[in-house]
C-alpha positions in Angstrom: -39.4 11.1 12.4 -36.2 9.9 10.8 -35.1 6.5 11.8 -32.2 5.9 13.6 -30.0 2.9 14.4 -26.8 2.3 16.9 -23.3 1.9 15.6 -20.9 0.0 17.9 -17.1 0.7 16.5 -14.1 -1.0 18.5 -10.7 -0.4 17.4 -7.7 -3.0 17.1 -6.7 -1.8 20.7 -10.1 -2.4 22.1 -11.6 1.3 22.5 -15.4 1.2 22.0 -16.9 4.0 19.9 -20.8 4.3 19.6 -22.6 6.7 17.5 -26.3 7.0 15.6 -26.8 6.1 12.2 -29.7 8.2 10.2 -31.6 6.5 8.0 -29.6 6.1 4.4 -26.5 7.7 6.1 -23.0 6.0 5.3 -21.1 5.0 8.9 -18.5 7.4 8.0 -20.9 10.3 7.4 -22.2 9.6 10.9 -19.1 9.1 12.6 -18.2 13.2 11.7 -21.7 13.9 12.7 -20.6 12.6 16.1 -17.1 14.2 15.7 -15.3 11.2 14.8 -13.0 11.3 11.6 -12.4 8.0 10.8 -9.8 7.2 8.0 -10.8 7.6 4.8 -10.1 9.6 1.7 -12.1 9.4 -1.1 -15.7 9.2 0.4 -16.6 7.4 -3.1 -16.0 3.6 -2.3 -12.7 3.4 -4.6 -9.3 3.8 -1.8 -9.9 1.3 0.5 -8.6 3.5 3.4 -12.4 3.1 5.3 -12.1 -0.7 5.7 -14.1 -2.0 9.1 -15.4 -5.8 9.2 -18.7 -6.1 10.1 -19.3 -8.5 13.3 -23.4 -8.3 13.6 -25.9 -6.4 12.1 -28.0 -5.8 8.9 -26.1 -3.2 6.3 -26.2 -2.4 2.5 -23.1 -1.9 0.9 -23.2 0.6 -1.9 -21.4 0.6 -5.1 -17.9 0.3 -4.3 -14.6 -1.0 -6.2 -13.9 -4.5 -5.4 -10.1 -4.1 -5.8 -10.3 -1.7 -2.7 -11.2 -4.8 -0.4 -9.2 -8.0 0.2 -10.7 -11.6 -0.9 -12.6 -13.7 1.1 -14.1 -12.2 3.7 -17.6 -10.7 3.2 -18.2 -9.2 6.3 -15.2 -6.5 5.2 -16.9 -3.4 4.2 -15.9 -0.1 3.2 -17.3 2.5 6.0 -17.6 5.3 3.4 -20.6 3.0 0.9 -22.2 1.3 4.6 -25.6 2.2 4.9 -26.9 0.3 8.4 -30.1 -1.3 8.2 -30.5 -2.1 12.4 -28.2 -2.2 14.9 -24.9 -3.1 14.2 -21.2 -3.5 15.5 -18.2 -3.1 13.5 -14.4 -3.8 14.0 -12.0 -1.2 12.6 -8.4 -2.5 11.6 -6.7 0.4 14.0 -6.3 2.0 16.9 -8.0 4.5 18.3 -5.2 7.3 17.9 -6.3 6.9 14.2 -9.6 8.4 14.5 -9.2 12.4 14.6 -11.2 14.8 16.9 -11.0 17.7 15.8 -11.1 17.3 12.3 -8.2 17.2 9.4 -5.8 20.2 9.3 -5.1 22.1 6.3 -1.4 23.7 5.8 -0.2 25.5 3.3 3.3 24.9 1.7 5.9 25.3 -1.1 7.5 22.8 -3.2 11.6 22.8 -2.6 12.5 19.9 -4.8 10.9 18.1 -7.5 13.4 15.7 -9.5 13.0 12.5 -11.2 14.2 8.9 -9.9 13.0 6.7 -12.9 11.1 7.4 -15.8 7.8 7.5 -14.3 8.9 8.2 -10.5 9.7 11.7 -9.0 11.0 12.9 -5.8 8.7 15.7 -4.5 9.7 17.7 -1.0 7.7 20.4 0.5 7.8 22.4 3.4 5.6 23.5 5.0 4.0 27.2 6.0 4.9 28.3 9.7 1.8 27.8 11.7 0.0 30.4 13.3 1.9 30.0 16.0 5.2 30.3 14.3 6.2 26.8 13.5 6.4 25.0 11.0 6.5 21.8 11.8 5.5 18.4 10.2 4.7 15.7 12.8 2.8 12.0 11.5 3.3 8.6 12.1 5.0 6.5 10.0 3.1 5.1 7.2 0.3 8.2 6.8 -0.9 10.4 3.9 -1.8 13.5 2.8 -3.7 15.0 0.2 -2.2 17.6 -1.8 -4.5 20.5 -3.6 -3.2 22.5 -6.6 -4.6 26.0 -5.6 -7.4 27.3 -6.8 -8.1 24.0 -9.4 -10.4 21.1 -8.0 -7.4 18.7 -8.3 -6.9 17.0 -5.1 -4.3 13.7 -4.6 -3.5 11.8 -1.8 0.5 10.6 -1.2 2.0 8.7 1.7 5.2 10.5 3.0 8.4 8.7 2.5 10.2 10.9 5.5 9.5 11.0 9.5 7.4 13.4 11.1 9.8 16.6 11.8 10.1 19.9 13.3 11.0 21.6 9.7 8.4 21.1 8.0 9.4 18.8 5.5 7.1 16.4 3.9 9.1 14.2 1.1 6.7 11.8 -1.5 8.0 9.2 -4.2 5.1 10.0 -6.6 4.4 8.0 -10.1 3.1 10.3 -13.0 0.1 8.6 -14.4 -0.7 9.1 -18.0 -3.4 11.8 -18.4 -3.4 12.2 -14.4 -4.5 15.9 -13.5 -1.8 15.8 -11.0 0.8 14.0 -12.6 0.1 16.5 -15.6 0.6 19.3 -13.1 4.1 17.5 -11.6 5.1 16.9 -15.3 4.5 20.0 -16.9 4.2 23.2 -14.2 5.1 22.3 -10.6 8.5 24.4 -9.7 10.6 25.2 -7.1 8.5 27.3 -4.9 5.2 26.5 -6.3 2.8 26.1 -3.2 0.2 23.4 -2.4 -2.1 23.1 0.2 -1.7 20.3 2.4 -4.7 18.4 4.2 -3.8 15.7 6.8 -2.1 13.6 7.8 -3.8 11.0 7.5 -4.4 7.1 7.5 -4.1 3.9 9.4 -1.5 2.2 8.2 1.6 2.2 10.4 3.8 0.3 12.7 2.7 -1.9 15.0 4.2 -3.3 18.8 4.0 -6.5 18.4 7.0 -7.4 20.4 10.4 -8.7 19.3 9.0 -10.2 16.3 10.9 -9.0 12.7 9.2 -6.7 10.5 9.3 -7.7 6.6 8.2 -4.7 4.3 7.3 -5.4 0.7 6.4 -2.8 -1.7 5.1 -2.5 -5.2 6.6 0.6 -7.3 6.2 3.3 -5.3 4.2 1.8 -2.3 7.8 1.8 -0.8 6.8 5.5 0.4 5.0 4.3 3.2 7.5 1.3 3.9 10.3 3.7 3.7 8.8 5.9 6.2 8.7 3.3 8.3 12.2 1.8 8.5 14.0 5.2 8.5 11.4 5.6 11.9 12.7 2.5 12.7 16.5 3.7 12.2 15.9 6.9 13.9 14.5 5.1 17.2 16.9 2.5 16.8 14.3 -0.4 17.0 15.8 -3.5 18.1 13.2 -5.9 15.9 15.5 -7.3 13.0 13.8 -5.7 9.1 14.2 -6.4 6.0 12.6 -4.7 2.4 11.9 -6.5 -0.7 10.9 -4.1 -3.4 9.1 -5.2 -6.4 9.3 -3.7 -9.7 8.7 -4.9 -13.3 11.7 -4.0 -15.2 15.4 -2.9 -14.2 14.8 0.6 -15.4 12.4 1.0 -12.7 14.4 0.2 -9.7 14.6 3.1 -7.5 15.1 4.0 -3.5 18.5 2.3 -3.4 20.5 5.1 -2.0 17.7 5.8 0.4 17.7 2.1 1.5 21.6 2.1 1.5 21.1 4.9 4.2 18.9 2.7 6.4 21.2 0.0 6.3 24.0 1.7 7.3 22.1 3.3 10.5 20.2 0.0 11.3 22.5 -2.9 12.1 19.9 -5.5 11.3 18.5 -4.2 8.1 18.4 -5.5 5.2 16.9 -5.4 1.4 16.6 -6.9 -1.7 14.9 -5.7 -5.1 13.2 -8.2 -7.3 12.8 -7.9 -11.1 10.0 -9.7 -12.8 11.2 -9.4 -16.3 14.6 -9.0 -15.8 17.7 -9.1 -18.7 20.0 -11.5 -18.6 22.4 -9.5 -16.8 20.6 -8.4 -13.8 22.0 -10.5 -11.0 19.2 -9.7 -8.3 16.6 -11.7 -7.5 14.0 -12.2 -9.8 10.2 -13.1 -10.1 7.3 -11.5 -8.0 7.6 -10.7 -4.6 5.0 -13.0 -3.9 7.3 -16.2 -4.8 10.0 -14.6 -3.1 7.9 -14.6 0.2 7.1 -18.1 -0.2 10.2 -19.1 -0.3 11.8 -17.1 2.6 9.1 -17.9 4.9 9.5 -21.4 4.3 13.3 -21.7 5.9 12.9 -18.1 8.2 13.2 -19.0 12.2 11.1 -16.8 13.4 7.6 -15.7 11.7 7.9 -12.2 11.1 5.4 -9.4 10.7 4.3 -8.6 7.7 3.6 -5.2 6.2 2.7 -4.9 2.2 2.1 -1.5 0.4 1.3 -1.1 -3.5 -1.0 -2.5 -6.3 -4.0 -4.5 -5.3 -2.5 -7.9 -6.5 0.3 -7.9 -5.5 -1.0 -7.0 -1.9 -3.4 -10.0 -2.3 -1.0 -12.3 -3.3 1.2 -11.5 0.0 -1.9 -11.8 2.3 -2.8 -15.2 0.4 1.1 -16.3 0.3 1.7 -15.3 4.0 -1.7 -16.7 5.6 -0.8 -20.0 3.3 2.9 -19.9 5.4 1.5 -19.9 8.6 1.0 -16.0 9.8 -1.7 -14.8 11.9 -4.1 -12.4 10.3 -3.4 -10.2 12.9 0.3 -9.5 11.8 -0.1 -8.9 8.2 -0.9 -5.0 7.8 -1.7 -3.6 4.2 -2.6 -0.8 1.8 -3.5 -0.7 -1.0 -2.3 1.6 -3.8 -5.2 2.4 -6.6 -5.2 5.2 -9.2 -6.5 8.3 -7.6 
């Protein structure tokens, strides 16, 4: 008889999940057993998107990248590689809404605009298929993903949506080509107007959070301002009261992108506001310069009130925020991350 061991999940809002964990069977495995989809995405320890911390229990954590989980703490686990060895509890990062019931939807859709912003950055739209019940529309929470399938080809990517959930059916992605990437090759070379791709999702964790009146700072690497830009135009749309700002990072001036999107916020929300930061910048660039993560330090040290803190893009630069804001004085629990890694 196969051995068996409880799993005790409890979400950030305090929902408690419990399921059975066969013998040499991942948490995440065993949470769809149950009918749980938790978030996650690549099943292969790599993303980051399973996260959970571990409270008590015996586990094994299988091979895994260590970029996908932040310093420090090594009860954090990726759900996805956790093998339970006995009984064991686990806190995930989000709330219960997160976790899907009746599995992820597939759409099917057709690309409507696919232009370039920088050298390496394009604009992709799609809309999506009417549903089988005649619309079409697109509806997610700020700060999600989907992953995007070429027909017929085993090439599979996952993007966070820059836009709001909709009744069109329009899904809009700032996408970097990667060298040699199957999908950047595909975006680079044969993706047209009217292509179609199927759509699985949405889906992800990371998102706004009530917190109060406190202000809400976004930072973003390259293009982890999708995410970040999905949620200040949510933001604008609902006409949040909670003061914003954006810093985006880049690394050179040719690389700065999003500032007529940002311009757009800025007009529609009274207290937004946004900077870009160069790291290498020429002489003549008369931004602000450096990393982001100086530029935190700095502003946290003469802001009045501690704000929120929510950091998209490459893994060091979203460790660098967690370390520089945690050294500044804010909670844990008001710094939300992802991280962006190479699909």
């Amino acid at each position: 008889m196969e051995e068996t061991w409880p799993v005790s999940l409890t979400t950030a809002d305090g929902e408690t999940l419990d399921i059975t964990c066969g013998n040499d069977q991942t948490v995440v495995d065993a949470a769809a057993d149950s009918g749980l989809w938790l978030p996650s995405l690549c099943r292969q320890g790599t993303c980051g998107s399973c996260r959970g911390t571990v409270k008590s229990g015996e586990y094994e954590l299988g091979t895994h990248n260590p970029d996908a989980l932040p310093p420090g703490n090594n009860r954090d686990v990726l759900l996805c590689r956790t093998v339970p060895r006995g009984p064991i509890t686990i806190d995930l990062p989000y709330s219960h809404d997160r976790i899907l019931l009746d599995g992820i939807r597939v759409h099917s859709g057709k690309i409507t605009e696919l232009s370039p912003v920088t050298r390496d950055v394009v604009r992709l739209v799609l809309h999506l298929d009417p549903s089988a019940e005649g619309t079409p529309g697109s509806q997610f929470d700020a700060g999600q993903f989907v992953q995007l399938e070429i027909p017929n080809r085993d090439v599979k990517r996952s993007y966070s949506m820059c836009n709001t959930g909709n009744w069109d059916g329009r899904l809009e992605f700032l996408i970097r080509l990667r060298p040699g990437g199957a999908f950047s090759s595909y975006l680079r070379d044969e993706a047209r107007a009217g292509h179609p791709l199927v759509v699985h999702g949405p889906q992800g964790a990371f998102g706004l959070h009530e917190t109060g009146l406190n202000p809400r700072w976004f930072i973003a690497g390259g293009t982890g301002l999708g995410p970040l830009l999905s949620m200040a135009r949510r933001m604008a749309e609902w006409q949040d009261p909670q003061p914003a700002r954006l810093l985006l990072g880049v690394n050179e001036e040719s690389d700065v992108f999003g500032t007529a999107d940002l311009d757009a916020i800025r007009d529609q929300l009274p207290d937004f506001a946004y900077d870009i930061c160069v790291w290498h910048p020429t002489p003549t660039w008369a931004g602000r310069h450096g990393t982001p993560a100086e530029i935190v330090r700095n502003d946290l040290r003469t802001t009045p009130a501690p704000p929120d803190i929510y950091v998209c893009g490459p893994p060091p630069l979203v460790d660098s925020i967690i370390e520089t804001a945690t050294a500044c004085g804010i909670a844990e629990n008001h710094i939300f991350f992802e991280r962006y890694l190479p699909n």
